[in-house]
PyMOL Python script that loads the backbone (N, CA, C, O; Angstrom):
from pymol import cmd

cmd.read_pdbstr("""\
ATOM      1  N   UNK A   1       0.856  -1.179   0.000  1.00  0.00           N
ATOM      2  CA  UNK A   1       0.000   0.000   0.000  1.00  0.00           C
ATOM      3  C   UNK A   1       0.897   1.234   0.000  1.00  0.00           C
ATOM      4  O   UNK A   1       1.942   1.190   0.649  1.00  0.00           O
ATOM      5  N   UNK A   2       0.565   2.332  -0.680  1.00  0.00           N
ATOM      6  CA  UNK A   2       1.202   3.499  -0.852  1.00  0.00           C
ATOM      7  C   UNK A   2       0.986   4.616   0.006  1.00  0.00           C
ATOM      8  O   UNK A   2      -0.021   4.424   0.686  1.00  0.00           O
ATOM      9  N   UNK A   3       1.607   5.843   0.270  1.00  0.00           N
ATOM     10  CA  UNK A   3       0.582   6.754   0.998  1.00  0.00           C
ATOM     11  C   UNK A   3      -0.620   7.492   0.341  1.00  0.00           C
ATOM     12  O   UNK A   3      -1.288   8.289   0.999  1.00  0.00           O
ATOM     13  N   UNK A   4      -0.879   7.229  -0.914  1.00  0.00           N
ATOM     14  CA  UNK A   4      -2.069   8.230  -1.537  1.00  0.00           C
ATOM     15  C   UNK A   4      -3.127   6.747  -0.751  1.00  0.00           C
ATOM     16  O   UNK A   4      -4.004   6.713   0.112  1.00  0.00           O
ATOM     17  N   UNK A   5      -2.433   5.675  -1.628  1.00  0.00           N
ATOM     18  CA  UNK A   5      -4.125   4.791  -1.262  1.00  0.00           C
ATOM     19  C   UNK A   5      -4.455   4.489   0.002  1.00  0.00           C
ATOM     20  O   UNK A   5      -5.622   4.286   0.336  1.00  0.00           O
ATOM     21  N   UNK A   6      -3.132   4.417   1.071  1.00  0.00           N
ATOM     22  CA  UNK A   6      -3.878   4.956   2.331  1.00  0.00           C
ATOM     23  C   UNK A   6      -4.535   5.936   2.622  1.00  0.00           C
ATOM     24  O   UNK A   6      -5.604   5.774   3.212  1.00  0.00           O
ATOM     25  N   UNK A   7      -4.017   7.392   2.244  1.00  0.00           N
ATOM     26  CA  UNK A   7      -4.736   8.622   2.742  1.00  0.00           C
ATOM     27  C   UNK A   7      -6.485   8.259   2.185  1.00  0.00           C
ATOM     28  O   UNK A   7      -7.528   8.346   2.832  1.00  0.00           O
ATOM     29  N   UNK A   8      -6.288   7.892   0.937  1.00  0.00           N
ATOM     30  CA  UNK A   8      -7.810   7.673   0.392  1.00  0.00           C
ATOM     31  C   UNK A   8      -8.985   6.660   1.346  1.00  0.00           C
ATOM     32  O   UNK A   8     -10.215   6.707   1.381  1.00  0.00           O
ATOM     33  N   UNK A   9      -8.060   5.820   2.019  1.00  0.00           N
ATOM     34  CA  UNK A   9      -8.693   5.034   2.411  1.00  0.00           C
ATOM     35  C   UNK A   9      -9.011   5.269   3.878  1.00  0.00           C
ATOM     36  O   UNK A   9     -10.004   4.749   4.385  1.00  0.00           O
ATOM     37  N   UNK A  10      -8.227   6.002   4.528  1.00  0.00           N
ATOM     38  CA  UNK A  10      -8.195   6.527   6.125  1.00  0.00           C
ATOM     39  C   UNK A  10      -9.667   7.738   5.831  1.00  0.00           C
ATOM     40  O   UNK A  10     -10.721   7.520   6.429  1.00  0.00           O
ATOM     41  N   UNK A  11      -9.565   8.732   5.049  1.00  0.00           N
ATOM     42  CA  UNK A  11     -10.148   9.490   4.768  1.00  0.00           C
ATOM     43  C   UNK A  11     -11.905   8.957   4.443  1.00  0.00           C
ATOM     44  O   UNK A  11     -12.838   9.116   5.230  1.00  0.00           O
ATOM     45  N   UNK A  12     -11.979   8.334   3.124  1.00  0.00           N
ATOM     46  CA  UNK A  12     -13.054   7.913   2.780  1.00  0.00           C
ATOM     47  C   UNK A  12     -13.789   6.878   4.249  1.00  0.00           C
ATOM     48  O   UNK A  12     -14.983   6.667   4.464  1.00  0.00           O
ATOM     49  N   UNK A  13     -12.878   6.513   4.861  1.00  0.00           N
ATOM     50  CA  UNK A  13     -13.490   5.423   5.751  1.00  0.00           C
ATOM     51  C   UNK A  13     -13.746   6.388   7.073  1.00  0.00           C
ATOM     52  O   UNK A  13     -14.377   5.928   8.024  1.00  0.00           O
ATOM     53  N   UNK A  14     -13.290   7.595   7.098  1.00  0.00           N
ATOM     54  CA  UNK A  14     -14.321   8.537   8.039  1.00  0.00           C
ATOM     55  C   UNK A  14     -14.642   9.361   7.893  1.00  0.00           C
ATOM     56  O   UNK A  14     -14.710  10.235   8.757  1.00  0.00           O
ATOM     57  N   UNK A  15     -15.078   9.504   6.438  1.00  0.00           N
ATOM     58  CA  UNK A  15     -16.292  10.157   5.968  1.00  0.00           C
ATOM     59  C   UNK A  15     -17.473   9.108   6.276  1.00  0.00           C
ATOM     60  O   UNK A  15     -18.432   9.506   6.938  1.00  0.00           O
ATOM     61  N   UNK A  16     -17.429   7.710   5.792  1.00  0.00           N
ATOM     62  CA  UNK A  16     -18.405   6.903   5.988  1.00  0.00           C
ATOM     63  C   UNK A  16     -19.307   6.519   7.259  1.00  0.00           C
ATOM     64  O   UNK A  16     -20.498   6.223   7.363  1.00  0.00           O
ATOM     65  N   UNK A  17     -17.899   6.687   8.501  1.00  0.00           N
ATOM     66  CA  UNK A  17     -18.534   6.426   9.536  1.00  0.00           C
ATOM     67  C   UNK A  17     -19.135   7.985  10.490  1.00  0.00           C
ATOM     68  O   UNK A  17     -19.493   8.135  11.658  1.00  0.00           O
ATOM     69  N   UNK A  18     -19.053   8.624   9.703  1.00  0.00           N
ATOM     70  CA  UNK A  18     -19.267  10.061  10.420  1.00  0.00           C
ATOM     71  C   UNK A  18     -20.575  10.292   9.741  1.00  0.00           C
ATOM     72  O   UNK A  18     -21.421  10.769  10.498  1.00  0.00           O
ATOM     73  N   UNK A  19     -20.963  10.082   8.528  1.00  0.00           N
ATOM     74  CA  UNK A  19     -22.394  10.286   8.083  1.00  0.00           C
ATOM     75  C   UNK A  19     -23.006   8.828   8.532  1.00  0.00           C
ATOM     76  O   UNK A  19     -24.176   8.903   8.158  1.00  0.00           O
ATOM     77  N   UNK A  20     -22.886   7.997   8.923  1.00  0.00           N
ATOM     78  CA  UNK A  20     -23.480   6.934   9.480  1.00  0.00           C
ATOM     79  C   UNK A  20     -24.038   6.867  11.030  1.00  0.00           C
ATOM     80  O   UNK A  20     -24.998   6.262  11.507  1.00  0.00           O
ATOM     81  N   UNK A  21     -22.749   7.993  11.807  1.00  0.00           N
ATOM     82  CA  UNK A  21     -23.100   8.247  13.297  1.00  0.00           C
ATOM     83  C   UNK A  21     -24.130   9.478  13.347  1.00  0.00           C
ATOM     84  O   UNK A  21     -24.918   9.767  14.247  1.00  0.00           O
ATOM     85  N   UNK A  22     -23.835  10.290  11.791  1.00  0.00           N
ATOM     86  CA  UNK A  22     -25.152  11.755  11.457  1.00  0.00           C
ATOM     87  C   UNK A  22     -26.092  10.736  11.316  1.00  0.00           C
ATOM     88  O   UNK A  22     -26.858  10.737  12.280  1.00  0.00           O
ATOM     89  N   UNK A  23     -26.323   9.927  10.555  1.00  0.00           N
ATOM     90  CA  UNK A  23     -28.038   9.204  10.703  1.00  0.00           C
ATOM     91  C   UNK A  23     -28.511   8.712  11.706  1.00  0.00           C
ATOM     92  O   UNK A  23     -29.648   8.997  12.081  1.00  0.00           O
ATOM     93  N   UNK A  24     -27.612   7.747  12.433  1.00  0.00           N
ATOM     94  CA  UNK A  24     -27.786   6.992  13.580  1.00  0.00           C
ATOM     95  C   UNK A  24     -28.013   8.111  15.059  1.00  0.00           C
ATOM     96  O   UNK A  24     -29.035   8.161  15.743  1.00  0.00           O
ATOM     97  N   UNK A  25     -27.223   8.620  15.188  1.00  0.00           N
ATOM     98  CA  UNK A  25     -26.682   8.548  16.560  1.00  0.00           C
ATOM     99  C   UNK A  25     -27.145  10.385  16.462  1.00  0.00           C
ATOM    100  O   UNK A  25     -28.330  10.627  16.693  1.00  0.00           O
ATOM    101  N   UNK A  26     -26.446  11.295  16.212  1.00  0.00           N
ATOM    102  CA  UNK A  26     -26.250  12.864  16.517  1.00  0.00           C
ATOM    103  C   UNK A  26     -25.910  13.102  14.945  1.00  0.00           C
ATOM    104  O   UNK A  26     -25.021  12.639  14.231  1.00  0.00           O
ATOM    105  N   UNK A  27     -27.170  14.176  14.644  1.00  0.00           N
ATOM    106  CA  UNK A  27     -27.008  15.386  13.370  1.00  0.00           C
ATOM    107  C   UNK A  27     -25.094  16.155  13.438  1.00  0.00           C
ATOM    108  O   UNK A  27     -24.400  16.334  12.437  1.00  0.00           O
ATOM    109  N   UNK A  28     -24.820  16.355  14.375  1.00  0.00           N
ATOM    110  CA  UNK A  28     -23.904  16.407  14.848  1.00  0.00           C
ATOM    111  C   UNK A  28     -22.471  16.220  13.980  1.00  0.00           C
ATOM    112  O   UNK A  28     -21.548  16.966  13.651  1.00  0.00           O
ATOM    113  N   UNK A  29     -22.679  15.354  13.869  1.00  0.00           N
ATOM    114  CA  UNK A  29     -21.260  14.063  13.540  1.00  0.00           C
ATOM    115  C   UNK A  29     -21.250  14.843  12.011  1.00  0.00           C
ATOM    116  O   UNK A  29     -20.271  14.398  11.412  1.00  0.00           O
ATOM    117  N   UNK A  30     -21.965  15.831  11.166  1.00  0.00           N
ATOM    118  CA  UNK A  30     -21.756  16.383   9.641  1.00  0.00           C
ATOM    119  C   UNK A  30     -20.922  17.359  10.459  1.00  0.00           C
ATOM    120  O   UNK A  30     -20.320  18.224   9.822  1.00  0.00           O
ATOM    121  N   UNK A  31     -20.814  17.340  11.694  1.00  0.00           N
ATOM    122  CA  UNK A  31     -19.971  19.009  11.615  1.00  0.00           C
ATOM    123  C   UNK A  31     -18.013  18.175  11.327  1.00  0.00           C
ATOM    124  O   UNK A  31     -17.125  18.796  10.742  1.00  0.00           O
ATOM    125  N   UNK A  32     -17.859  16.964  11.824  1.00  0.00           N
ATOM    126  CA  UNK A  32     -17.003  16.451  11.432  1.00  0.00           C
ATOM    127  C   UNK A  32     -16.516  15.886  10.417  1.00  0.00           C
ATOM    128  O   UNK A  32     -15.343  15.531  10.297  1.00  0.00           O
ATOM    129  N   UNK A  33     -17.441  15.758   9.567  1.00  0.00           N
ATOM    130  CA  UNK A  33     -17.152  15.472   7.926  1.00  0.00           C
ATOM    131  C   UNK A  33     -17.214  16.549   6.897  1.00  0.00           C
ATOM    132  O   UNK A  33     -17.246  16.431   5.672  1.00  0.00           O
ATOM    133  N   UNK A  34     -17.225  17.673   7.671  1.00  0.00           N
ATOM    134  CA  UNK A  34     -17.181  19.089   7.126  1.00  0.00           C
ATOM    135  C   UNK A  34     -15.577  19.275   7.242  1.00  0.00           C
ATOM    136  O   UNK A  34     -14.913  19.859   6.386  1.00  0.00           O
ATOM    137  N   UNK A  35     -15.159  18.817   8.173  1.00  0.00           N
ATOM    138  CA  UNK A  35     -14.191  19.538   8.501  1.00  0.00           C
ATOM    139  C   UNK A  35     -12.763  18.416   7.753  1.00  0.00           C
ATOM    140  O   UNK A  35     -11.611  18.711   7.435  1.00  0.00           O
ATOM    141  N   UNK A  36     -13.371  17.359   7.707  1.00  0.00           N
ATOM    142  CA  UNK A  36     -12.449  16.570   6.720  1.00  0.00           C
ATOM    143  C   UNK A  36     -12.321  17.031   5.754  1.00  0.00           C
ATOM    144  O   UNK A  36     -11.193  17.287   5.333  1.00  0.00           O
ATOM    145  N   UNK A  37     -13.679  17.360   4.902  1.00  0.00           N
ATOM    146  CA  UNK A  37     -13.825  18.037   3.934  1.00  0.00           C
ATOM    147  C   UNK A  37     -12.888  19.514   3.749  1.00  0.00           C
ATOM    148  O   UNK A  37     -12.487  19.894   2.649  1.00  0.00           O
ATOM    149  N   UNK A  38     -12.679  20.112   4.797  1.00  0.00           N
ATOM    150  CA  UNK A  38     -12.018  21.347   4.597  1.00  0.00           C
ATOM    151  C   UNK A  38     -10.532  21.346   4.945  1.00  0.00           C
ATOM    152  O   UNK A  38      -9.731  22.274   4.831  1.00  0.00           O
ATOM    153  N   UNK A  39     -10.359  20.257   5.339  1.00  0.00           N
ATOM    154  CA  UNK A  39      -8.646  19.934   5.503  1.00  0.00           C
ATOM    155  C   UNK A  39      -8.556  19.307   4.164  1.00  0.00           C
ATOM    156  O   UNK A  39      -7.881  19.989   3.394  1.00  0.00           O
ATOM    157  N   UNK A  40      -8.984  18.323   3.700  1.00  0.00           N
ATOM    158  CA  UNK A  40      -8.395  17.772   1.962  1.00  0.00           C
ATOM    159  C   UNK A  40      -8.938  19.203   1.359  1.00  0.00           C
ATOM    160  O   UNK A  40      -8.441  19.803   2.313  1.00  0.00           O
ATOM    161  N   UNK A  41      -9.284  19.820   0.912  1.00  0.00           N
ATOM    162  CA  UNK A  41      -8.944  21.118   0.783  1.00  0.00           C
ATOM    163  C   UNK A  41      -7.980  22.113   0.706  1.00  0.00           C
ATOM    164  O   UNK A  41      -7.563  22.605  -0.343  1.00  0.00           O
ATOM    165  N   UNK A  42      -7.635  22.401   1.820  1.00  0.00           N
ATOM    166  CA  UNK A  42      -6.387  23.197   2.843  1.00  0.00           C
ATOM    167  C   UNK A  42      -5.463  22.411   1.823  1.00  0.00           C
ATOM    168  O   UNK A  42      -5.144  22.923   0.750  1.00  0.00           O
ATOM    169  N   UNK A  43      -4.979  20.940   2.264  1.00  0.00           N
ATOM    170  CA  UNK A  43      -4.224  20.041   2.514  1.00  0.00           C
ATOM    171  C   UNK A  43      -3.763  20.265   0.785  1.00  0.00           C
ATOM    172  O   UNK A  43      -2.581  20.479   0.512  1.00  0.00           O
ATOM    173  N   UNK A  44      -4.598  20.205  -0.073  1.00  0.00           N
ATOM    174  CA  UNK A  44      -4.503  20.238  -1.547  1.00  0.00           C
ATOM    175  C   UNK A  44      -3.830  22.033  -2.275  1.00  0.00           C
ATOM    176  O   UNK A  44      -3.553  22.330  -3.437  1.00  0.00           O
ATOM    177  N   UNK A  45      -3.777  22.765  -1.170  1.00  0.00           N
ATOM    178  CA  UNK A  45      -3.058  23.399  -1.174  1.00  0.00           C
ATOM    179  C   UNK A  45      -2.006  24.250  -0.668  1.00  0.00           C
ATOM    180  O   UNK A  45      -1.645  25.410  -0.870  1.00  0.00           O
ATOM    181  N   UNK A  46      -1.616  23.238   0.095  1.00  0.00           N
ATOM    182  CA  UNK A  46      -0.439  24.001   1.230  1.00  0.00           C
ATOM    183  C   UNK A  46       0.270  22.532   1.119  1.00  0.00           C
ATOM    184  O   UNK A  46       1.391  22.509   1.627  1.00  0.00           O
ATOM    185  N   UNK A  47      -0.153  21.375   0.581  1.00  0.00           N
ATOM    186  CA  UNK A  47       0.460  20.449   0.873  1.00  0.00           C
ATOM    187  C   UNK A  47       0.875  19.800   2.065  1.00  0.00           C
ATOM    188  O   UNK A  47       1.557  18.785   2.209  1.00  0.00           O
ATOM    189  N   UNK A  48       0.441  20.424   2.749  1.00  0.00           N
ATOM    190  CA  UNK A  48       0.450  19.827   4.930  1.00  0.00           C
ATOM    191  C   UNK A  48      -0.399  18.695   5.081  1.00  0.00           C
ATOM    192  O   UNK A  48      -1.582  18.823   4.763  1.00  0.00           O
ATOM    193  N   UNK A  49       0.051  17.521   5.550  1.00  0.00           N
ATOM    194  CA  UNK A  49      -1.190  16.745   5.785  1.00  0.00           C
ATOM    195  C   UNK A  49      -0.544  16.042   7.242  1.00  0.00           C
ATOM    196  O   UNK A  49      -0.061  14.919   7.097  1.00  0.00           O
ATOM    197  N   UNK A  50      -0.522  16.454   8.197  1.00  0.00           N
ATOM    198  CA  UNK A  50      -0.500  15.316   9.467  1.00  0.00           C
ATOM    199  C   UNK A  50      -0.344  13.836   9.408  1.00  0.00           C
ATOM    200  O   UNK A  50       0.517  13.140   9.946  1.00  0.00           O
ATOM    201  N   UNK A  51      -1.334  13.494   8.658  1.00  0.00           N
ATOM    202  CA  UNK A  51      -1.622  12.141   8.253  1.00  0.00           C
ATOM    203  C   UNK A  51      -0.475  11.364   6.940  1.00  0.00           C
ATOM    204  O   UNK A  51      -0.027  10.223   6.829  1.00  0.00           O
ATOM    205  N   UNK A  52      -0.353  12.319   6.304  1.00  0.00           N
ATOM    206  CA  UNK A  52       0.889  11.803   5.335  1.00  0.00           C
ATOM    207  C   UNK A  52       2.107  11.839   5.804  1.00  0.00           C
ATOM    208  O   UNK A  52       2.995  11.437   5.052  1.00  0.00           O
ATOM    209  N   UNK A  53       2.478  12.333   7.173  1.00  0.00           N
ATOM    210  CA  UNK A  53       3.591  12.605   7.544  1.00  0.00           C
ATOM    211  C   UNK A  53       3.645  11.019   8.352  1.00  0.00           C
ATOM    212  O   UNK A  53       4.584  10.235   8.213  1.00  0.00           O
ATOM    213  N   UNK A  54       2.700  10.820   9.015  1.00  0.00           N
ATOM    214  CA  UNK A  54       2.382   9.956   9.641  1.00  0.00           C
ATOM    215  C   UNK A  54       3.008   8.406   8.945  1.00  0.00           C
ATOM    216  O   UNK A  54       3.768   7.483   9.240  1.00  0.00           O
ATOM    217  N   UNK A  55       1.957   8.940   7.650  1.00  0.00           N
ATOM    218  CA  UNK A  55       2.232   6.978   7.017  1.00  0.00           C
ATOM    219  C   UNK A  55       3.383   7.094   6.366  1.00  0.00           C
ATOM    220  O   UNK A  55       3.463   6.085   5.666  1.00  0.00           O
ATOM    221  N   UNK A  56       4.715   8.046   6.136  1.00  0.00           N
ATOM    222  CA  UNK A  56       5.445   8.175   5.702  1.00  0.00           C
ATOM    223  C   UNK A  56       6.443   7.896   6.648  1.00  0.00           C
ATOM    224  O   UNK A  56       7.464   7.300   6.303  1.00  0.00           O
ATOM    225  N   UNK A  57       6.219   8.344   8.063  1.00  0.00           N
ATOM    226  CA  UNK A  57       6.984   7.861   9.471  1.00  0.00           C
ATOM    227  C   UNK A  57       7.154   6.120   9.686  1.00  0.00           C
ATOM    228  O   UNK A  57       8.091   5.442  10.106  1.00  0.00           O
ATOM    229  N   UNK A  58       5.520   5.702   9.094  1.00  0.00           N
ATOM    230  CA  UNK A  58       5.124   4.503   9.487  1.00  0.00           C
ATOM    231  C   UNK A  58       6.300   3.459   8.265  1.00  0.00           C
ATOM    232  O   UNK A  58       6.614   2.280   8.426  1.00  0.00           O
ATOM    233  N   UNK A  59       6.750   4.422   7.059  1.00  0.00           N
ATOM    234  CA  UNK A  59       7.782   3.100   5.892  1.00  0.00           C
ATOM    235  C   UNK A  59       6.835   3.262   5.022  1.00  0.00           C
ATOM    236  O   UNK A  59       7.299   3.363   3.886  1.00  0.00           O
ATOM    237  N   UNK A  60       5.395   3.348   5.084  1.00  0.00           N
ATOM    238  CA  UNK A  60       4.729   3.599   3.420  1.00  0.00           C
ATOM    239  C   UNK A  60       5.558   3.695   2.591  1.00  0.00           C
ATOM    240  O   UNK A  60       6.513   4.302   3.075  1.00  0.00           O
ATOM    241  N   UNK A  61       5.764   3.372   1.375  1.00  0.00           N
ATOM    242  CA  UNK A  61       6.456   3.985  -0.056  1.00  0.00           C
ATOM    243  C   UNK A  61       5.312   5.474  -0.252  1.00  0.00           C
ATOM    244  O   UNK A  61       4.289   5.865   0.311  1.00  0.00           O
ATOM    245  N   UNK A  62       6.184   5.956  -1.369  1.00  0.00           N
ATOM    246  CA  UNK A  62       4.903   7.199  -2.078  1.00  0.00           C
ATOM    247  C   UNK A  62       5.335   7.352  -3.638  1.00  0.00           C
ATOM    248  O   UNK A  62       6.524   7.666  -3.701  1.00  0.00           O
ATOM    249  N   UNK A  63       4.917   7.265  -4.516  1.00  0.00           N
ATOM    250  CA  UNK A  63       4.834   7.498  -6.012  1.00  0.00           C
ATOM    251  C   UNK A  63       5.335   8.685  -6.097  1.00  0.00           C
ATOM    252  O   UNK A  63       5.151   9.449  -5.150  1.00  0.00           O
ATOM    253  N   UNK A  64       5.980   9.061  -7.082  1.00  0.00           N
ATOM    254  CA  UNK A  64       6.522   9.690  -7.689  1.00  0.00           C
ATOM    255  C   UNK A  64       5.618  11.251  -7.818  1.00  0.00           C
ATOM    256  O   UNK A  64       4.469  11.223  -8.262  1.00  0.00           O
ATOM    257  N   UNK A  65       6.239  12.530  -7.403  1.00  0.00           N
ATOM    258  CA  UNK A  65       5.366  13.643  -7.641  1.00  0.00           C
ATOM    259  C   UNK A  65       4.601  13.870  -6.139  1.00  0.00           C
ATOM    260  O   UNK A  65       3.935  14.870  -5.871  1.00  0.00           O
ATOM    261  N   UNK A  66       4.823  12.799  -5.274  1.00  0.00           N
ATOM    262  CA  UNK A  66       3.861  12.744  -4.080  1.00  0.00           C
ATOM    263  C   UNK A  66       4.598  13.293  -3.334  1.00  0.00           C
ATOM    264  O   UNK A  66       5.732  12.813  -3.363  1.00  0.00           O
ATOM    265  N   UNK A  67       4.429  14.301  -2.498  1.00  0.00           N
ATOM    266  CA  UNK A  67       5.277  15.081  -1.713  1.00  0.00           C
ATOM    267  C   UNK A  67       4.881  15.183   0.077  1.00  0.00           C
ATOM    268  O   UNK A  67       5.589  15.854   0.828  1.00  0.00           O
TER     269      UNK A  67
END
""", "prot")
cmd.dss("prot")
cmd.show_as("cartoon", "prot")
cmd.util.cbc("prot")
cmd.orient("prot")
């Protein structure tokens, strides 16, 4: 696994469970998938991601151009 198809997959998998805890549980839980939403954002242009630093700490490889 690479770090893009992790980030995709860390990401998409709490978006899923955050609109699942908005149906279930607390309206609530969109204020946190907003805010994912506005860091891949940010993140797409400042290039900062916490999380990529992370799986890059962890030995991930990263493709070429991936910074």
């Amino acid at each position: 696994m690479t770090v893009e198809r992790a980030i995709l997959l860390t990401v998409g998998g709490l978006i899923i469970v955050t609109v699942l805890l908005a149906v279930t549980v607390n309206i609530n839980w969109l204020w946190l998938t907003g805010l994912l939403g506005a860091h891949l954002v940010q993140a797409s242009f400042t290039g900062m991601c916490p999380v990529v630093m992370m799986f890059k700490r962890m030995g991930l490889p990263s493709k070429p151009g991936f910074t």
